[in-house]
C-alpha positions in Angstrom: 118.2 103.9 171.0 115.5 101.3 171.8 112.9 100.4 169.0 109.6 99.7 169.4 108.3 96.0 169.1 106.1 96.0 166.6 103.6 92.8 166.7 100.3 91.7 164.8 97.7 91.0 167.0 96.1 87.1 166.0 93.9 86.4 169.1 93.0 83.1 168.5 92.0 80.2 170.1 94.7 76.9 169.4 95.3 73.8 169.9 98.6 72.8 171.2 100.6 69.9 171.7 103.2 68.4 173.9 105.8 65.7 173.8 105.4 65.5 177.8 102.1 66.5 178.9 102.9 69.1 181.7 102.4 67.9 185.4 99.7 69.9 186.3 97.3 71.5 183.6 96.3 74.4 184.8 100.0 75.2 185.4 101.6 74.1 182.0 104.9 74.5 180.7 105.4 75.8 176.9 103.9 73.3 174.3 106.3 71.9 171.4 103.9 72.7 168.6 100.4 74.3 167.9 98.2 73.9 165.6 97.0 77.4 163.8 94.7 77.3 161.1 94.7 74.2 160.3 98.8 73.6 160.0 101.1 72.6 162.9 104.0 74.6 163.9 106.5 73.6 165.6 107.9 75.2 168.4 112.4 75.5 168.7 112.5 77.9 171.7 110.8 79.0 174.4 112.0 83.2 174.3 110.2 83.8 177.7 107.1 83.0 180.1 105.3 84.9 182.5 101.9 85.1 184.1 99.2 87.4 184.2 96.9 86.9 187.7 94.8 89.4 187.2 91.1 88.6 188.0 88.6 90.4 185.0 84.8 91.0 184.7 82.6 89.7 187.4 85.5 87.7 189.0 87.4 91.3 189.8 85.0 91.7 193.1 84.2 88.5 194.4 86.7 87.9 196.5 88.2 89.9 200.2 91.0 92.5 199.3 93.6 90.4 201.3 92.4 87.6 199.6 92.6 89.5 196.0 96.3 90.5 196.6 97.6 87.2 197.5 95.7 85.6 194.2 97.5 88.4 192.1 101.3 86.9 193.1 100.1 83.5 193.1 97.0 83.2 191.1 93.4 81.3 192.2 91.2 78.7 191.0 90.2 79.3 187.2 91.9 82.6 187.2 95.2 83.4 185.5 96.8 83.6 182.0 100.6 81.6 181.5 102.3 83.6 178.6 104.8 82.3 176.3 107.0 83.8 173.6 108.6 80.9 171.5 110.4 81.4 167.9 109.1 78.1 165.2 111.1 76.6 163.1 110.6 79.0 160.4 112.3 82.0 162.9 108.6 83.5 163.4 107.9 84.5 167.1 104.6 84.5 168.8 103.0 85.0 172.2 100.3 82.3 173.1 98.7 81.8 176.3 96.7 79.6 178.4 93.5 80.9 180.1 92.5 78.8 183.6 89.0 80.2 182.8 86.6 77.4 182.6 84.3 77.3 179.2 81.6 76.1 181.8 80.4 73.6 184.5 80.9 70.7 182.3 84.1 71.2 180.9 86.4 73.0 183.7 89.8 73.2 181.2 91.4 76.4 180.3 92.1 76.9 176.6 95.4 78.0 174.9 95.3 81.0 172.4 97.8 82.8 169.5 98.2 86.0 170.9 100.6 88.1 168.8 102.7 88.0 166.2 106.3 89.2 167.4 107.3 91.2 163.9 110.6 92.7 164.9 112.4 92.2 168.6 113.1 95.4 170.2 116.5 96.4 170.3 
């Protein structure tokens, strides 16, 4: 029988660090640490990634359905979350993310947040 993931919901915004800054920022790879209230954490494994395409609020109907399908595989400028679940080195696991979204026409960077809080991995 499966059990439920149970998780503690954080959502807050982070800063992360890298040893190697990823190739491309709006399409980074997992950082190696985080920094959460004021402590760093440091990141032993990356569990799993994925992305989330989907365009919200005012940015769901600005765009040609043909258009808005293909963004949804492959994502579009400013738009799109990249998911990570990573254990520390304490054996905690969270999910962070980073948001394309731009905070605004001067600064165009996405920001990583602390999603969750993975309490127990479902069986």
């Amino acid at each position: 029988m499966k059990s439920i993931e149970e998780t503690r919901f954080i959502g807050q915004e982070i800063t992360v660090e890298f040893d190697k800054e990823p190739a491309l920022e709006k399409k980074p790879h997992a950082p190696n640490r985080f920094i959460w209230e004021n402590e760093t954490h440091t990141i032993t494994d990356t569990l799993s990634e994925w992305t989330d395409f989907e365009r919200r609020g005012r940015m769901q109907t600005n765009m040609r359905p043909e258009n808005a399908r293909r963004a949804r595989q492959k994502g579009s400028w400013g738009v799109g979350r990249f998911y990570f679940r990573v254990r520390l080195t304490d054996g905690r696991v969270f999910d962070l993310y980073y948001d394309r979204t731009p905070k605004g026409t001067r600064n165009r960077k996405g920001s990583w947040h602390l999603f969750r809080q993975i309490l127990n991995q479902a069986a």
